[in-house]
N, C-alpha and C positions, 0 to 999 in steps of 0.2 A: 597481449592487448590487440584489440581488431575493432575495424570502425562497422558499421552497418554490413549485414550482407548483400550477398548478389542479388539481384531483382527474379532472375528464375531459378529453379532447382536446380543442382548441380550433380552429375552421379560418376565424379573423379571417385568417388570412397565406396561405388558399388551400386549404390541407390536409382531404379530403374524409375521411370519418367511415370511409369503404370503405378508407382508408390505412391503420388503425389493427390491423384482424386480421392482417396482411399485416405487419406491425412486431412484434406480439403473439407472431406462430411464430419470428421472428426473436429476439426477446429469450428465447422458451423454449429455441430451439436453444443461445443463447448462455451461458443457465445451465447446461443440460446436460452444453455442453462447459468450463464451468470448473469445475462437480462434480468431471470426469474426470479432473481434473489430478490431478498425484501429488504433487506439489512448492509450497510455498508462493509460490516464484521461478515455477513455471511458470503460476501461477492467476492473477499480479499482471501476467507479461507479456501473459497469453492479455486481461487486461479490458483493458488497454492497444491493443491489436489492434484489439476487437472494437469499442470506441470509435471510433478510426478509421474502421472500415466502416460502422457504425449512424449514426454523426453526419453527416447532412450537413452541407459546410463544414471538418470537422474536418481537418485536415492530420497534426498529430501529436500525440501524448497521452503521457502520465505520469502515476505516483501518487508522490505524496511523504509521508512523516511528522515529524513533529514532538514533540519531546522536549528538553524542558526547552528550548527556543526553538531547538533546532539543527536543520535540515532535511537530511531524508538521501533520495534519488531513489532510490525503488524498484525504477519500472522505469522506460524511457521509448520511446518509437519514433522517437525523433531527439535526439541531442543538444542542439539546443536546447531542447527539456524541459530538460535536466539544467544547461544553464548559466543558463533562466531558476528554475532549482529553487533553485541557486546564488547568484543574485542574490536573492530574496526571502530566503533566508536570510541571507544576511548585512548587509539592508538591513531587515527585521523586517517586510517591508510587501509585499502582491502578492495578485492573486485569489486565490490558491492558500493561499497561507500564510493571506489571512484567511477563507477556506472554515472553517478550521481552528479561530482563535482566534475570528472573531468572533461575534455569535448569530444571524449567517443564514448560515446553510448551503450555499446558492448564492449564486455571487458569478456576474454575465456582463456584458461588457463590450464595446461596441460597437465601441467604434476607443482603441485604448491610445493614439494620438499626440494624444488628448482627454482623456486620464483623469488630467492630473497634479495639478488638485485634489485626488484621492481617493490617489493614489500619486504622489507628485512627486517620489519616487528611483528608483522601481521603474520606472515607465510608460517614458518616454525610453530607460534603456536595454534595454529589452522591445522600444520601436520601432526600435533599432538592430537586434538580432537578426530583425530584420525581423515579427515577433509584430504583428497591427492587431486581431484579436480574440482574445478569450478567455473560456472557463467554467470555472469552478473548482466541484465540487463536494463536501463533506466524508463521508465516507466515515464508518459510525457505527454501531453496533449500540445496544442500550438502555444497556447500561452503558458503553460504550467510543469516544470518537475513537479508528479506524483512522490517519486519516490524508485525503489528497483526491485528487479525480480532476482530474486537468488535462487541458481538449480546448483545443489553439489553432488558428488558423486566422491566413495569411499575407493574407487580402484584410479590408480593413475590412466591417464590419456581415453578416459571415459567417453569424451564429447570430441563428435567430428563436427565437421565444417556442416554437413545436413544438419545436425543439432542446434548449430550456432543459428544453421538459417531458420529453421521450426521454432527456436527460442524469439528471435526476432517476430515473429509473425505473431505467436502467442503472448507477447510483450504487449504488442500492439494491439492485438484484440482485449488484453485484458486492460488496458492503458484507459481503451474507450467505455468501459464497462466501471471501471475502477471511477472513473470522472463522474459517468453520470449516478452512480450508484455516492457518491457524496453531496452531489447536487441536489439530489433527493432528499437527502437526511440534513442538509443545511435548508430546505423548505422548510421540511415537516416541523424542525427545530425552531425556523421565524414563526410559523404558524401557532404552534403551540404557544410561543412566549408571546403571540401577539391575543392570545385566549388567554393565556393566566393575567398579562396584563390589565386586560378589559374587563376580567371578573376582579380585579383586584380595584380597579378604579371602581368600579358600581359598590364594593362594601366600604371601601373609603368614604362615597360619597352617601350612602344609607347611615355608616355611624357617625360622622362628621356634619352632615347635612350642610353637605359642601356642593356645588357645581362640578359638572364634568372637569373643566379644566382646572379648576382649583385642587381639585383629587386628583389630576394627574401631577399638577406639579409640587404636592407634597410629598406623591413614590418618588418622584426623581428628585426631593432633596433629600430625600430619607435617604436612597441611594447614595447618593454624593455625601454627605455626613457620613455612613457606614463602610465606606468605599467599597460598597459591593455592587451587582450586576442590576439592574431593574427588575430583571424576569427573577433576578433571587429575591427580591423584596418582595413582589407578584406571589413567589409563592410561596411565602413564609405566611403572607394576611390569606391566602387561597389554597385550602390542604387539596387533595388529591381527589377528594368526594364532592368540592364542587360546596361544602359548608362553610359557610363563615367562620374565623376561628374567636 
């Protein structure tokens, strides 16, 4: 376990300082293109990917979240992501999952078939899925855990201290990308529901020959009697073609 890294590069493990411009256009291209995404599904696979190619050692990656202790695998580039996402959730304990609760933020781990002091349910069946290293990093804006980035890697002592730091950096470019790419998709989502609403009020009030507000507040008892959502009410009376049903 290890808190944040160094502020500058480091080249104790070999890594010359001329590496670092050359990783620099790599990490701009890689914000670039998860800007471009149009989808929040497609921003969380694209940082998934790009982890893979940037990390040396990486084999395969995932991002997971965590809500009210339940873990749910957002994206992943191999299935074992999703069955070690699997396993820390329902064992409360793993890089990943404690990228998330605990207060460091990076978690990186040499050889899991070492690690069972720190995880003694997690680590073992980690080295079954054949998993010897791992980074977990927490994904985070000022006011919000996201969730974390999972890089693992199939050979032990895979990731050096440059990885851990290139992890960090790509954590946080994907942190701020991962933010506004939901920020977006909770718009589009008020918007819509505030369009099926509006068309649902106007045939309320055409076959009821009700007022605006008296058609609004029949959806929200209909709502409240059915204990479903508004926008679900909105669009059971307003199919998808915009016809009255």
């Amino acid at each position: 376990m290890s808190g944040p890294p160094p502020s500058g590069p480091s080249t104790a493990d070999g890594t010359s300082d001329e590496a670092w411009p050359e990783l620099a256009d790599r990490l701009a291209v890689m914000a670039r293109d998860l800007l471009a995404q149009e989808s929040l599904q497609a921003t969380v696979d694209r940082i998934a990917f790009h982890a893979v190619g940037l990390i040396e050692g990486c084999d395969v990656a995932g991002i997971l979240t965590l809500s009210r202790k339940n873990v749910q695998t957002l994206t992943a580039t191999d299935d074992v992501v999703r069955r070690s996402d699997a396993i820390q959730g329902e064992l409360g304990e793993g890089p990943c999952f404690n990228a998330v609760t605990d207060e460091e933020p990076v978690q990186r781990i040499p050889d899991l078939r070492t690690a069972g002091d720190r995880w003694p349910r997690y680590a073992p069946q980690a080295a079954e899925l054949g998993i010897r290293s791992a980074m977990g990093f927490r994904l985070f804006t000022r006011h919000h855990t996201l969730g974390a980035l999972n890089l693992y890697s199939f050979r032990p002592n895979a990731f050096s201290e440059r990885d851990e730091h290139l992890g960090w950096l790509l954590a946080s470019h994907a942190a701020v990308a991962f933010a506004y790419a939901r920020t977006e998709e909770q718009l589009q989502t008020a918007l819509r529901s505030r369009d099926e609403i509006g068309q649902a009020i106007g045939i309320v009030m055409e076959r009821f020959h009700l007022g605006q507000d008296e058609a609004f507040e029949l959806l929200k008892k209909t709502s409240q009697d059915l204990n479903i959502k508004l926008r679900d009410v909105a669009t059971k009376i307003t199919p998808s073609d915009g016809t009255p049903r």
